[in-house]
The first five atom37 places (N, CA, C, CB, O) and aatype in JSON, in Angstrom:
{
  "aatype": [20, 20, 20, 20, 20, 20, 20, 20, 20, 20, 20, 20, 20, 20, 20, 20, 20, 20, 20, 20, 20, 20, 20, 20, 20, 20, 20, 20, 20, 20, 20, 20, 20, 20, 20, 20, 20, 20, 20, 20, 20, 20, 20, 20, 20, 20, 20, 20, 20, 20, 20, 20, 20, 20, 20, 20, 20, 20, 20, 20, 20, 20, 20, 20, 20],
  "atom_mask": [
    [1, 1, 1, 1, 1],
    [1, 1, 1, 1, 1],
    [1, 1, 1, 1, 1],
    [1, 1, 1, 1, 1],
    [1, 1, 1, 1, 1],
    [1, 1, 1, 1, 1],
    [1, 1, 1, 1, 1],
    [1, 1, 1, 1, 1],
    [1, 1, 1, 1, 1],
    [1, 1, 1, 1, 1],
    [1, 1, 1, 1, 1],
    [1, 1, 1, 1, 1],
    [1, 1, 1, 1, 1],
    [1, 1, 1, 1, 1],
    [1, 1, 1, 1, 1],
    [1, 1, 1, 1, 1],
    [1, 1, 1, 1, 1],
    [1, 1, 1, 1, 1],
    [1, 1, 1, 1, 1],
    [1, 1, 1, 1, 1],
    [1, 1, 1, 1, 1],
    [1, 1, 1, 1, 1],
    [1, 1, 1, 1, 1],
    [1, 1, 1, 1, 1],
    [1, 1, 1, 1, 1],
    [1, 1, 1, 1, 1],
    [1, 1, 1, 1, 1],
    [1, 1, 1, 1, 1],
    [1, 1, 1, 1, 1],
    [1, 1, 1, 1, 1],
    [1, 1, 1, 1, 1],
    [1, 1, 1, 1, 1],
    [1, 1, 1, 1, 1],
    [1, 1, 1, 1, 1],
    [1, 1, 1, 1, 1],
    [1, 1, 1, 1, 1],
    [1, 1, 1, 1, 1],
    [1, 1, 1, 1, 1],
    [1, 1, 1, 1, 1],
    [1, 1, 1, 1, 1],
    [1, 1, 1, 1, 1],
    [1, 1, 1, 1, 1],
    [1, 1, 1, 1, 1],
    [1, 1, 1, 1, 1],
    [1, 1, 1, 1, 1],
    [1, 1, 1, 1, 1],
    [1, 1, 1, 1, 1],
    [1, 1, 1, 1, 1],
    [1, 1, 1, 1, 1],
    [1, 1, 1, 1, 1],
    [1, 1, 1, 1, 1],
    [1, 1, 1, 1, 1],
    [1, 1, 1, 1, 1],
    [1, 1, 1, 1, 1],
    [1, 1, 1, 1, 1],
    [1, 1, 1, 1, 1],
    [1, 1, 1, 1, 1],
    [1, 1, 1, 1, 1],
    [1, 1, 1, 1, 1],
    [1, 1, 1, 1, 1],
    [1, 1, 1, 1, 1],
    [1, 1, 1, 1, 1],
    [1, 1, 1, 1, 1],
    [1, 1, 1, 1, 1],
    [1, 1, 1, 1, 1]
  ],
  "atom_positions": [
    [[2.13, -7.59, 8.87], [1.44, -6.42, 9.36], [0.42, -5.92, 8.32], [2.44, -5.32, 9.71], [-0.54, -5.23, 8.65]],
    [[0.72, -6.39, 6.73], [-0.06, -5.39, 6.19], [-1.67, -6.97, 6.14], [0.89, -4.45, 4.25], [-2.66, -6.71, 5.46]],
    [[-1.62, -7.92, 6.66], [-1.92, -8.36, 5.98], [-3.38, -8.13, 7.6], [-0.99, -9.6, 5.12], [-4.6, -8.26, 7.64]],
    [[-2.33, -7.77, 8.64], [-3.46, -7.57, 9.71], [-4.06, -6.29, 9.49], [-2.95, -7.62, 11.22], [-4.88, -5.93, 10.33]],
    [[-3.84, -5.59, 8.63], [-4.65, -4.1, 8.4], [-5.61, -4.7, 7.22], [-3.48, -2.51, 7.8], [-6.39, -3.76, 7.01]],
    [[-5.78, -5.21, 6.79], [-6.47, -6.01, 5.38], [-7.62, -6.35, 6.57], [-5.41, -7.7, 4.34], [-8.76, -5.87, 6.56]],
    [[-7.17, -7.13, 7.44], [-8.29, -8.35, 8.19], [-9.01, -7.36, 8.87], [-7.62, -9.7, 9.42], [-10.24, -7.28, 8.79]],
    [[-8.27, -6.51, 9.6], [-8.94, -5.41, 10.14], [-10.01, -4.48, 9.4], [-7.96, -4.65, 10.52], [-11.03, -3.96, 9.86]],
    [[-9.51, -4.44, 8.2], [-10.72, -3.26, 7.72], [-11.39, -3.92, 6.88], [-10.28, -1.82, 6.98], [-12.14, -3.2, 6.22]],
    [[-11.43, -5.01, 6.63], [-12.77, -6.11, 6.4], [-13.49, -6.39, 7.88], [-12.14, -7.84, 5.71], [-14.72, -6.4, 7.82]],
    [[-13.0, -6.59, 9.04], [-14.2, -6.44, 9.93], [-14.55, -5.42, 9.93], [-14.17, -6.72, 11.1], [-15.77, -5.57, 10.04]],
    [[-14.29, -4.04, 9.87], [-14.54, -2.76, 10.34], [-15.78, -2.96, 8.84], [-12.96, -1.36, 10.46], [-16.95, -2.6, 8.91]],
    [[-15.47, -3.26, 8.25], [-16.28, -3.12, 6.73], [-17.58, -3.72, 7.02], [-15.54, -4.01, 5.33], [-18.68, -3.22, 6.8]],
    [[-17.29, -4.99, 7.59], [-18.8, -6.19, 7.74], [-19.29, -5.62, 9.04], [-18.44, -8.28, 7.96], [-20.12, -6.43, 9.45]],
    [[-19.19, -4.63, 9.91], [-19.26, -3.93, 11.02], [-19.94, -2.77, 10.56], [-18.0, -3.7, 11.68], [-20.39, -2.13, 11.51]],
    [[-20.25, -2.1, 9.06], [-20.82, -1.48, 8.71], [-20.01, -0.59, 9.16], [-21.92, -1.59, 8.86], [-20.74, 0.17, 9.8]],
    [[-18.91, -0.2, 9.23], [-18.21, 1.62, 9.46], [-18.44, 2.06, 8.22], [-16.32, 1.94, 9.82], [-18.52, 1.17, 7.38]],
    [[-18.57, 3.11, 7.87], [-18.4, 3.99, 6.96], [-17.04, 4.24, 6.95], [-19.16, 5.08, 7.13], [-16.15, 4.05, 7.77]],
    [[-17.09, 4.83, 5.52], [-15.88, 5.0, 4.54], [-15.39, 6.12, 4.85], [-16.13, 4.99, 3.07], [-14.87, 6.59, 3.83]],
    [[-15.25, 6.97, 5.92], [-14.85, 8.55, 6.56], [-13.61, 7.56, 7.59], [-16.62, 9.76, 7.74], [-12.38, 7.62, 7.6]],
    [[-14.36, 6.86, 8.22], [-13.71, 5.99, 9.71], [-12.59, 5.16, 8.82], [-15.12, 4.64, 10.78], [-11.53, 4.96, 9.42]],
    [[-12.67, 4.67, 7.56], [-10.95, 3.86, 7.79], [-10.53, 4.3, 6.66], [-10.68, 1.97, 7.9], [-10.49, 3.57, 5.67]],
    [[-10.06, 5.85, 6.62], [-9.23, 6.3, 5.77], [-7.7, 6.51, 6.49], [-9.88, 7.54, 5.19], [-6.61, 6.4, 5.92]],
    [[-7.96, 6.85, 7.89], [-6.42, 6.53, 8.76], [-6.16, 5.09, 8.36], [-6.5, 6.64, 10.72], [-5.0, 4.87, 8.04]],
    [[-7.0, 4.06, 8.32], [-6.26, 2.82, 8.58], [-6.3, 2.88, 6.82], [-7.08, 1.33, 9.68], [-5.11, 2.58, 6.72]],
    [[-6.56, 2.97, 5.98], [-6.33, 2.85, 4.28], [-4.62, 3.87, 4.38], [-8.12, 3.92, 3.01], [-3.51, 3.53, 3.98]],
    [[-4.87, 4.6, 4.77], [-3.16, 5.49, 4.58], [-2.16, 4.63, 4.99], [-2.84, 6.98, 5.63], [-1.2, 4.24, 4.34]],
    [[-2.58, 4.28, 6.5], [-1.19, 3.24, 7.08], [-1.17, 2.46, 6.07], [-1.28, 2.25, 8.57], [-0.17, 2.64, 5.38]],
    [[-2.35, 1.11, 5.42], [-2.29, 0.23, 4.43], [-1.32, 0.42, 3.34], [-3.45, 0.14, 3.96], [-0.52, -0.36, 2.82]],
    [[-1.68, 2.06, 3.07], [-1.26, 2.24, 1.35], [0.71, 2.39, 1.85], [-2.29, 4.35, 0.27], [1.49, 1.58, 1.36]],
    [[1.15, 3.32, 2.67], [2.41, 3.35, 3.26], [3.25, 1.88, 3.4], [2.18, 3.99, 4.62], [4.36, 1.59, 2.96]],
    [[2.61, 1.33, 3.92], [3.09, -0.12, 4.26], [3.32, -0.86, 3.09], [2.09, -0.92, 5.09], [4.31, -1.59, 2.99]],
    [[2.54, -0.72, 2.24], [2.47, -1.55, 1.05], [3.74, -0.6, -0.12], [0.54, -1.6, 0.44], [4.42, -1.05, -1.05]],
    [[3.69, 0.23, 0.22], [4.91, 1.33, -0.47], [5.77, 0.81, -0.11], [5.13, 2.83, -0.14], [6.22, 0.12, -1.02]],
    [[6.62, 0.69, 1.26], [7.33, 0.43, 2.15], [7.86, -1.13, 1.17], [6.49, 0.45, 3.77], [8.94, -1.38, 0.64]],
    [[6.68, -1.9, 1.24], [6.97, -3.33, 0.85], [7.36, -3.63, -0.67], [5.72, -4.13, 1.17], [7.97, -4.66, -0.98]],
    [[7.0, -2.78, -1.49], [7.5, -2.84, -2.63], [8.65, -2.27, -3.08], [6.76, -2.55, -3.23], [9.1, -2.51, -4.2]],
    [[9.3, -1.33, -2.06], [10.26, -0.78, -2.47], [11.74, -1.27, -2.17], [10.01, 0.32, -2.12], [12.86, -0.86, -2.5]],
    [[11.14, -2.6, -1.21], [11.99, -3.61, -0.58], [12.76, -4.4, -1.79], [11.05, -4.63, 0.36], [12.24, -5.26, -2.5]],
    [[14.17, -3.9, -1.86], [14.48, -5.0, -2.58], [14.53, -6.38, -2.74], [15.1, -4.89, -2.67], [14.59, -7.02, -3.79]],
    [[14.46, -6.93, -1.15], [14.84, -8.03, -0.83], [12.98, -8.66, -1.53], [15.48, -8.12, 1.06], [13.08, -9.81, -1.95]],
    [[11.91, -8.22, -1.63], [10.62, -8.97, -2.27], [10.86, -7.95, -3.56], [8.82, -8.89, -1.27], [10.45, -8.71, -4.44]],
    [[11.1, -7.21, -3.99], [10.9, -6.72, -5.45], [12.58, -6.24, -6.4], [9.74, -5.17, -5.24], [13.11, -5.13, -6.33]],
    [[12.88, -6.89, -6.84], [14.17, -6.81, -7.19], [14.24, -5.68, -8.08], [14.68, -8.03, -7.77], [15.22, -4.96, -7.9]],
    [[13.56, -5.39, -8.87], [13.74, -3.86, -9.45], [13.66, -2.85, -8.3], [12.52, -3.44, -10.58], [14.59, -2.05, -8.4]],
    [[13.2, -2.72, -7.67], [13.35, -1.61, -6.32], [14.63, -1.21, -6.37], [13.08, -2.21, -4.74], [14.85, 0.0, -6.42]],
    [[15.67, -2.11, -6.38], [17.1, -1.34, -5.71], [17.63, -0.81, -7.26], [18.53, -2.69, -4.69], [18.46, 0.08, -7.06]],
    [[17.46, -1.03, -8.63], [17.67, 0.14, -9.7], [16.92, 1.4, -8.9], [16.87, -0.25, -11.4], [17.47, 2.44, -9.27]],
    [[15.81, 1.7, -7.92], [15.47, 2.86, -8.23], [16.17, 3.66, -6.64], [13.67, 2.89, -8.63], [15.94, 4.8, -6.24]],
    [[16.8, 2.9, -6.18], [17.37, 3.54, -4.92], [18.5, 4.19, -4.96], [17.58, 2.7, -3.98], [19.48, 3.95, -5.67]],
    [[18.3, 5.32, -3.92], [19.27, 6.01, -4.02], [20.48, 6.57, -3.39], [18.88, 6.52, -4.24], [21.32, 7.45, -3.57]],
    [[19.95, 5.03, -2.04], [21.1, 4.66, -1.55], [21.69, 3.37, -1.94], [20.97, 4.73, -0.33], [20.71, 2.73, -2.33]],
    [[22.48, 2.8, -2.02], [23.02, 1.51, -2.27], [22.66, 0.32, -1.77], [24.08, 1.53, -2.03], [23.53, 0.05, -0.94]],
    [[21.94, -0.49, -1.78], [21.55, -1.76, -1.35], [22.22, -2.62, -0.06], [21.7, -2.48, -2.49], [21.6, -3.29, 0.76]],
    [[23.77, -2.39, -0.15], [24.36, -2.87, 1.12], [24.68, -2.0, 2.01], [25.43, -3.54, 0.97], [25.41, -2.38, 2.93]],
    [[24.28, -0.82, 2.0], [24.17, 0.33, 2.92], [23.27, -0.04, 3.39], [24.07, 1.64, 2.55], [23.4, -0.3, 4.59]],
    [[22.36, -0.19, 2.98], [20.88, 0.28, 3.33], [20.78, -1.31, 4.03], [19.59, 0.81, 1.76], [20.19, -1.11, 5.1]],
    [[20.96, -2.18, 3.96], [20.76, -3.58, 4.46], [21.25, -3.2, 5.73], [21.52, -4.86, 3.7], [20.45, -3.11, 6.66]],
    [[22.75, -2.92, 5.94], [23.11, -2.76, 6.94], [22.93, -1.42, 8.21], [24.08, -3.02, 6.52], [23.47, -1.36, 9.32]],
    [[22.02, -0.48, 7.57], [21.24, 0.36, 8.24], [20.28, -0.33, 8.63], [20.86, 1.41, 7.61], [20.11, -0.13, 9.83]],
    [[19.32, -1.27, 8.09], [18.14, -2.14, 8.61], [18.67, -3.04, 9.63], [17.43, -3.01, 7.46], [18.07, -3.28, 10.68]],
    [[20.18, -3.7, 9.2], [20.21, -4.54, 10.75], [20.75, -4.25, 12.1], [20.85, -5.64, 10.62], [21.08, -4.96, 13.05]],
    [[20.72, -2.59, 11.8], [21.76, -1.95, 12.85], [20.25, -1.4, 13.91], [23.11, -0.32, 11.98], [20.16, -1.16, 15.12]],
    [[19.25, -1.36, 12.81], [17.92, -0.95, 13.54], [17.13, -2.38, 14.18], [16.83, -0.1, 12.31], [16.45, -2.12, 15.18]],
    [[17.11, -3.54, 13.86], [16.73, -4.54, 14.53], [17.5, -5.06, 15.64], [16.55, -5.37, 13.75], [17.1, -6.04, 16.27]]
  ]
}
């Protein structure tokens, strides 16, 4: 997903939008990319900074899929 908000606001870019028009889509970007680093499962220091427990929280994610 983050990588279709990337592709997206490089066309919007070569499309000439101005920099007012993809600050909604730069927020979702920057969130997402928060989201992704804080993932333990791609950044292994992440779960030192959590402050729920790692197998909690796994099993809250597969109770939501």
């Amino acid at each position: 997903e983050i990588v279709e908000l990337i592709d997206r606001e490089a066309d919007m870019l070569n499309r000439g939008r101005n920099e007012v028009s993809l600050e909604g889509l730069r927020k979702r970007l920057c969130n997402l990319f928060l989201q992704f680093i804080e993932t333990p499962e791609y950044n292994a220091e992440a779960a030192r900074f959590q402050k729920i427990p790692v197998e909690i929280l796994a099993k809250v994610q597969q109770n939501l899929k």
